[in-house]
Structure formats: structure tokens, C-alpha cells
N, C-alpha and C positions, 0 to 999 in steps of 0.2 A: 729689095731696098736695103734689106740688111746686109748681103755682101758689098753692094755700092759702097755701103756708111763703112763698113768696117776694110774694105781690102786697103790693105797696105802700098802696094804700087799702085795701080791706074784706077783711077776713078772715074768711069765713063759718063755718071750722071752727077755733078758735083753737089754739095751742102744745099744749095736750095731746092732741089730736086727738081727743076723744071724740066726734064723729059718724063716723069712721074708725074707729076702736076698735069700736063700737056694729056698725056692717056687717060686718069682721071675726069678733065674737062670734057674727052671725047666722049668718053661712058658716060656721061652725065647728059650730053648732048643726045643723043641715039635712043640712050632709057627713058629720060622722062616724057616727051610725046606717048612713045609704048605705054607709060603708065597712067596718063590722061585717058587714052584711049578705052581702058579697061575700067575706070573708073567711069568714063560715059556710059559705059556699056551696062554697068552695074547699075548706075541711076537707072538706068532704062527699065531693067529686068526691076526694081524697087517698084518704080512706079508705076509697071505694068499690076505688079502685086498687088500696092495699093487701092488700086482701080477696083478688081477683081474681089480684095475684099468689099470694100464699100458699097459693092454689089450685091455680095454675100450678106451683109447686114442689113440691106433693105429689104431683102427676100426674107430673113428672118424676123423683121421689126414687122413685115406684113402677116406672118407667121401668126408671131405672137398675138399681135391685134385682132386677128380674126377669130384666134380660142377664146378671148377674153369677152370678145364678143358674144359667142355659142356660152360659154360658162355663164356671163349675166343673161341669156337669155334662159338657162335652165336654172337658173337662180330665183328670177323673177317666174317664171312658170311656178316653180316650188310653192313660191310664193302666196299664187293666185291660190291654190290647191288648200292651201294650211288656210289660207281667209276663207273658204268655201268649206271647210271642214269646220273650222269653228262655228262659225252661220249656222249647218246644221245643228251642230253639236247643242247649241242653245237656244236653236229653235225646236228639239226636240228635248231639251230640258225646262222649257215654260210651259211644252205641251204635257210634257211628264206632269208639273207641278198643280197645274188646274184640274 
């Protein structure tokens, strides 16, 4: 383009550069289908991700749920154990006290 613009005898592609423009238009025509294409294809490979995690998080969210479960179940066992100790504990300190 820049010999075009500047050669001093023949000018094969004149000031509005329409054989330039013409090649440009072609590349633009050619590339952008190829560049939808690759953008579909990346949605695709996203969404497959997606999927995949959300998957992952319900395997984990059942994960979790089911410790929390077991933990309040040795929670409240503990529980039972300290009320059953105390019980004693003061039914053998009124037998003490008599």
C-alpha cells in the first residue's frame, strides 16, 4: 500500500484503494464463519464444563450433608452420655448426703 501511495509513475491501485478494500472484504468474508465456528465450539467445551461441575457440587453438597449428619449424631450421643453422668453424679451425692 505504501509503494501504491507513494510511486511516482504508475499507480496500479489508485487513492481509494479499491483493489485493497476488494482483498480486505475477501478476508473478512473467509475468516469470520472460521471464527463463529471456533467460538461454537468453545461454548460447547464451557458448557460441557459447566455441567460437569454442577455435578461436582452435588456430590459435594451430599458430602457435606452426610458429615453434618454423623457429627450431630455424635454430638447428641455425647450428649445423652453427660445427662447420664450427671444423673449419676447426683444420685450418688444425695446417697452420699443421707
Amino acid at each position: 500500500m505504501i509503494l501504491n501511495f507513494v510511486a511516482l509513475i504508475k499507480h496500479w491501485d489508485p487513492y481509494p484503494f479499491i483493489l485493497l478494500n476488494l482483498l480486505f472484504s475477501t478476508q473478512a468474508a473467509y475468516s469470520a464463519p472460521i471464527i463463529m465456528m471456533s467460538q461454537n465450539r468453545q461454548n460447547e467445551r464451557d458448557r460441557v464444563k459447566a455441567v460437569a461441575d454442577y455435578e461436582n457440587n452435588v456430590i459435594s453438597k451430599e458430602g457435606i450433608e452426610n458429615l453434618l449428619s454423623r457429627f450431630k449424631g455424635i454430638e447428641s450421643g455425647k450428649l445423652d452420655r453427660i445427662l447420664t453422668l450427671l444423673e449419676k453424679w447426683e444420685a450418688e451425692k444425695t446417697a452420699n448426703q443421707t
